[in-house]
N, C-alpha and C positions, 0 to 999 in steps of 0.2 A: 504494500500500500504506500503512496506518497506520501509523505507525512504535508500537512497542514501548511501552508507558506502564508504570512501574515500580508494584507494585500499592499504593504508598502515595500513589499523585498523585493528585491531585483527577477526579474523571469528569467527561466532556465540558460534562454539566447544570451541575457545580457550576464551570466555568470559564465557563461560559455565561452563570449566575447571578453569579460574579464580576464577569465586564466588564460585566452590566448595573447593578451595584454600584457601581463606579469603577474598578475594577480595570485598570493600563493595560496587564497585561504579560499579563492572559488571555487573551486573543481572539489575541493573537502564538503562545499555546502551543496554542490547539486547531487554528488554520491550520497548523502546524508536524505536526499531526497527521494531519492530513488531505488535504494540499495534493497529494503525488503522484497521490492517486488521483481526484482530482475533477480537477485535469489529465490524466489518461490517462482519463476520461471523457469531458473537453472534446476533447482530441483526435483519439478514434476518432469523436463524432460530427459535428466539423468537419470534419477531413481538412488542417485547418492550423495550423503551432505560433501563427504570429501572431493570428489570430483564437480561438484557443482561450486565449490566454491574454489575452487582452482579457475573451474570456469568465468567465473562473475570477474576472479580476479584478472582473469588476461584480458579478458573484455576489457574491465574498467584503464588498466595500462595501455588498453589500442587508444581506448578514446581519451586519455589523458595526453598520447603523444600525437594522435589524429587532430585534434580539437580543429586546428587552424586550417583542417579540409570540410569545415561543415558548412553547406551553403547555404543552410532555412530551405532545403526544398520539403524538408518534412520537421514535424516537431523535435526539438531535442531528445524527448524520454524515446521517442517510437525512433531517432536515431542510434541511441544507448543500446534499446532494446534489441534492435535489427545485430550490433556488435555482441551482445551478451545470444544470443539463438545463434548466430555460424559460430561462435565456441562454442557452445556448445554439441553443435552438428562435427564440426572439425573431431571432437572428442568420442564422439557416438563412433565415425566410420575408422577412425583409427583402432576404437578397442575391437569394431568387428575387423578389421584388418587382419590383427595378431591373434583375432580368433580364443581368445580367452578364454577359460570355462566358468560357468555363471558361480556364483557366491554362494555358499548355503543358504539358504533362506533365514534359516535362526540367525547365523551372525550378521544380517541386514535388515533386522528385524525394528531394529533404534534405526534407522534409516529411513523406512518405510514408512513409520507412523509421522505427521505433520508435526513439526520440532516444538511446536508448543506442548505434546502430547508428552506422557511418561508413559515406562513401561507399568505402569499401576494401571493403565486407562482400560476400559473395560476388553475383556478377552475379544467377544463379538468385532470390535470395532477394528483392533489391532488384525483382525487374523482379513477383515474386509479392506483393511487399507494393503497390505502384505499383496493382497490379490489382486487387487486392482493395480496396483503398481506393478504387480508379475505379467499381466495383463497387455499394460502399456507399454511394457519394452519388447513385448514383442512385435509394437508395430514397426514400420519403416523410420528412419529418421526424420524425413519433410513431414510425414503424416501426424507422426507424434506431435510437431515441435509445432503443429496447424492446430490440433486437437486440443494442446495444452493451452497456447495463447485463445481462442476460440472459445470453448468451453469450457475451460478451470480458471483461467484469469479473464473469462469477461470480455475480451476484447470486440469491439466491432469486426467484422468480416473485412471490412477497407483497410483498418488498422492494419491487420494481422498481415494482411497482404505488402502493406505499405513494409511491414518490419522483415517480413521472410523475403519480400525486394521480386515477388512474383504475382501475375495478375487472380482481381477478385476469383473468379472462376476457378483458376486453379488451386486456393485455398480451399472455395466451397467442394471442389471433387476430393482434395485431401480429405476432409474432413468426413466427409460422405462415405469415401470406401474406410477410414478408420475404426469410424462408428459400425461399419458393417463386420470390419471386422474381429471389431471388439466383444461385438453382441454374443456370438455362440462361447465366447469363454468366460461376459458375467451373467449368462442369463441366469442361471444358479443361485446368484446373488441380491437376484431383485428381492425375494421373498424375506430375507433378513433385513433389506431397506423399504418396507413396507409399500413396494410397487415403486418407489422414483428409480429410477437412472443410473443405473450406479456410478456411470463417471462422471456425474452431473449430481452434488451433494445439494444443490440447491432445488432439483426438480424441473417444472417445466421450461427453464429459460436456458439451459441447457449451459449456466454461467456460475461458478464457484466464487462469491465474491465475500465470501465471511471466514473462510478460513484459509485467510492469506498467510504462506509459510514466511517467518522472519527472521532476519537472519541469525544466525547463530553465534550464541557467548561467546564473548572474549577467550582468546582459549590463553591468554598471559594476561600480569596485573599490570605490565606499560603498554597505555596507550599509543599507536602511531601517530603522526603529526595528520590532522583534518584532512590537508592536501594531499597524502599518499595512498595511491588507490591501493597499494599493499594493506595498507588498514582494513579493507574490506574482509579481506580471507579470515572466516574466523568469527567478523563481525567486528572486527578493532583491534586486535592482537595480532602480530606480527608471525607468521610462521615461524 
């Protein structure tokens, strides 16, 4: 979620245009802006906090050294966001590259549930989120990364388009054969979520917009400096 901007702050362009100015403390307050939700991006379409925030972070270091190639032909976040989905995509086709073999389920089990969640949170839920994310990686890369922004973050169909940098249409057919092909392995699952959706926690608007993933504790007790997109990983703590 973006956090709240007071209506006399500067807009994302003009903190954009700051740090490409010298500005060191701007680019600290537009990550600060944007950072839960380009993590809960990352991680509905990796399916792991560590790799997603690898992800967020290389992103956030493209666009910290990029900054002074942004034209305003799209808005700064759906700019971010377009950097933060190809790391992610770059990440997905490399692990299938090396061909890797999948995780235990048990040890990806704190993974899987939404990082506000503990492993206390009821069995039901844990073993539906588990599945539904088991679910989701086995779609395609583009289809996923259409389906997540689309339907778990909400986005408009234009948006989404605008961010993956390919036409509406071909979002809406992502999304289309995803959902198709996601149906024969939760249909099982409808019945514990009393008839909604199962990749749709919200029901019929087919948009997940209340349990936005954030990003994750500091994992040390020194802060990074605002300005270093290295602060991100983690959530503010330096790897």
């Amino acid at each position: 979620m973006v956090d709240s901007v007071p209506p006399e702050a500067p807009s994302d362009s003009d903190l954009l245009a700051q740090h490409v100015a010298g500005d060191p403390d701007a680019f600290g307050e537009l990550v600060r802006r944007h950072r839960d939700r380009l993590w809960a991006v990352a991680l509905r379409t990796l399916g792991d906090r560590e790799e997603a925030a690898d992800a967020v972070q290389d992103a956030l270091v493209k666009a910290f050294r990029a900054a002074h190639t942004f034209r305003g032909q799209s808005a700064v976040t759906t700019w971010l966001h377009r950097i933060t989905v190809n790391a992610c995509l770059d990440r997905v086709r490399k692990a299938a590259s090396r061909k890797t073999s999948p995780v235990d389920d048990a040890e990806r089990l704190d993974q899987l549930l939404e990082p506000h969640e503990s492993a206390e949170a009821p069995a039901v839920r844990q073993d539906l989120h588990r599945q539904l994310q088991k679910a989701l990686d086995t779609l395609p890369a583009e289809q996923r990364a259409a389906l997540v922004l689309v339907d778990m973050q909400g986005y408009p169909v234009a948006e989404a388009a605008s961010i993956l940098e390919v036409p509406t249409g071909t979002v809406k057919s992502r999304c289309a054969r995803g959902r198709a092909r996601l149906a024969p392995l939760v249909r099982h699952l409808r019945a514990e979520t009393g008839g909604q959706n199962p990749g749709n926690e919200n029901g019929a608007d087919g948009r997940n917009q209340t349990h936005e993933a954030s990003v994750p504790p500091a994992s040390g007790p020194r802060d990074a400096g605002a300005s270093d997109p290295a602060a991100t990983k983690g959530g503010g703590g330096r790897p």
